[in-house]
N, C-alpha and C positions, 0 to 999 in steps of 0.2 A: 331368227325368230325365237328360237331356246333363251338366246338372249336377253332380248324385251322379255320373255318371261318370265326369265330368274328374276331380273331387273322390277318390274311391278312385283312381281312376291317379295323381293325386301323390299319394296318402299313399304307395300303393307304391312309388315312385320313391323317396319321401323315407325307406322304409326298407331299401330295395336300399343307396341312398346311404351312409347311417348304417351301415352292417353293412359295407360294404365299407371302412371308416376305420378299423374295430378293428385296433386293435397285437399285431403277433404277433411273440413274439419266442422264436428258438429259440436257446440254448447253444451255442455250440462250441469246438473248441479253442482254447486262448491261443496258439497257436503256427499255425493257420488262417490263410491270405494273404486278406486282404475287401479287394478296393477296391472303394468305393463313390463319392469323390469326382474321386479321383485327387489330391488332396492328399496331404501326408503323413499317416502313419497309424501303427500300432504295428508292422508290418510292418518299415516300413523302421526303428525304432527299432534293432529286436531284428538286423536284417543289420548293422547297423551295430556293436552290439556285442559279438556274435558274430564279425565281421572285426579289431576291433581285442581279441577277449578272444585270439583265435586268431593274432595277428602274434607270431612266433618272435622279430621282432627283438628285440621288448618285454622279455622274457623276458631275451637274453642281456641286453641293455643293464642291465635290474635287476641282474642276477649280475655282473657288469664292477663296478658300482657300488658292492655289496657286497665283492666281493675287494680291489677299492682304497683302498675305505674302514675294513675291518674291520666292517661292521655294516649289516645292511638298511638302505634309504632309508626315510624319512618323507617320506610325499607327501601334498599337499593339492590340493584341487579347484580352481580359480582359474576364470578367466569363459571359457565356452563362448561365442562372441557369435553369432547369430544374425542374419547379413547376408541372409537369403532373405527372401523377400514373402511370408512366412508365421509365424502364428504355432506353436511348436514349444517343445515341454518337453526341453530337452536329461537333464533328470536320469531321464530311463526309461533312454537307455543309458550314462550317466555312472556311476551307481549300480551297474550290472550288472557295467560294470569296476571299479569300486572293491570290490565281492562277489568277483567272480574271482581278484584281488588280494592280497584281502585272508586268501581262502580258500587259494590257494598256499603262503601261509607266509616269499613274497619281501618284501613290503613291510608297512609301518606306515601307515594312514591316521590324516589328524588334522581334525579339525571343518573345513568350509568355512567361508567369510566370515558369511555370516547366521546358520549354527549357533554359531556363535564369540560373536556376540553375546547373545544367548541366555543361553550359558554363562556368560559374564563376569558378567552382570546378576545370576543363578543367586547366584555365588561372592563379590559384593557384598552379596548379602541375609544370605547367609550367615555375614558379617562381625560381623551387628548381633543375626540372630537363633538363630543355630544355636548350640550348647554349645561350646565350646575344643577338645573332643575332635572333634567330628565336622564342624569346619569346615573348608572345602578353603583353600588356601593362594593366594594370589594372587600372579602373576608365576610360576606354576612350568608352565605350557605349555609341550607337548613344541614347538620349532622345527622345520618341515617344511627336510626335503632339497632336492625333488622339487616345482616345481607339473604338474597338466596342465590344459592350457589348449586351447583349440581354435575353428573357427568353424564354420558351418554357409552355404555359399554357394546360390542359385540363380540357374538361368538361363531364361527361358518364350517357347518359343515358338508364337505363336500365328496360325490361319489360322483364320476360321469357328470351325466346331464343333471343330477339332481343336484339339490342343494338345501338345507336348513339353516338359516339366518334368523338366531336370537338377540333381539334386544333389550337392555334395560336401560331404563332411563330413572336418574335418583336426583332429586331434586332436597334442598334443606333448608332452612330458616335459621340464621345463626346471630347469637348477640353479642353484636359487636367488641363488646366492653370488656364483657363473662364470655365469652368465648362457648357459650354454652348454645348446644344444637336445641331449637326453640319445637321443631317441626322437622318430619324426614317422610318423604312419600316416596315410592317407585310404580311405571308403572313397566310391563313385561310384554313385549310382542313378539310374536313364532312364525316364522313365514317357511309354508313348502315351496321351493320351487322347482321345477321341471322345466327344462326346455326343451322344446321339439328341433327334432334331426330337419334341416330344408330338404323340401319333398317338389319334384317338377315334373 
């Protein structure tokens, strides 16, 4: 009889258990602050290119560059590096700027390095299989004015369960030619984190 009893209180257990693992997952907004690790997250993507969609400098420097030159820049994406001890997709807010950008009506964007290849392969094939009329030309890429290039830096520190995680993130606007930095924004994020001891 002890038996059968142990025996039903684990199955119970075993389906308390089992019931309390289901994945529940609710919707929210894209624009919703979640931390959950304290890593970075899509949070700080979007502060970050929401600070450099909104840097005035940016702005006049395109316009300066235009008036001197006679004709909007052509800008390309060049290598965001990533020096922090984390892994991080710089193109959520690279792309956001290059939308903002490109949506103004200041500048021309041209393929980055690995869309570049791509395309060339594209206009190769094209060479051997496409009709006379509808083959694109090779050698005729627009030349970029403009790279922006940029890094992503951290710095952690750590006691116990605490931690403080600084980032900066530097973004720049360089002339190709002049080598000359056009544009330089940063923006800075500080994260506390705590983690709690497992309590049962």
């Amino acid at each position: 009889m002890k038996r059968c009893h142990l025996l039903s209180t684990l199955a119970l257990v075993a389906v308390v258990a089992l019931s309390g693992c289901k994945t529940k997952v609710t919707r929210v907004g894209s624009e919703t602050d979640i931390d959950l690790s304290g890593r970075w997250n899509d949070s700080d993507s979007r502060r970050v290119s929401e600070k450099m969609i909104a840097s005035p400098a940016l702005y006049d420097r395109i316009d300066e560059y235009t008036a001197k030159n006679g004709k909007k820049p052509v800008v390309i994406v060049g290598m965001i590096r990533n020096l922090s001890s984390e892994h991080i997709q710089t193109e959520t807010f690279t792309t956001d700027l290059e939308r903002a950008l490109i949506n103004s009506g200041r500048v021309t964007f041209v393929a980055a390095d690995k869309q570049r290849a791509a395309l060339r392969e594209e206009r190769k094939q094209q060479q051997t299989w496409s009709t006379t009329e509808t083959a694109k030309r090779l050698a005729a890429e627009t030349g970029a004015d403009l790279m922006l290039q940029g890094s992503i830096k951290t710095i952690t520190d750590q006691e116990g369960k605490k931690s403080v995680i600084f980032y900066q993130i530097d973004l720049e606007l360089i002339d190709l030619e002049t080598t000359e930095k056009v544009w330089i924004e940063s923006e800075k994020i500080k994260k506390y984190v705590k983690k709690n001891s497992f309590s049962f």
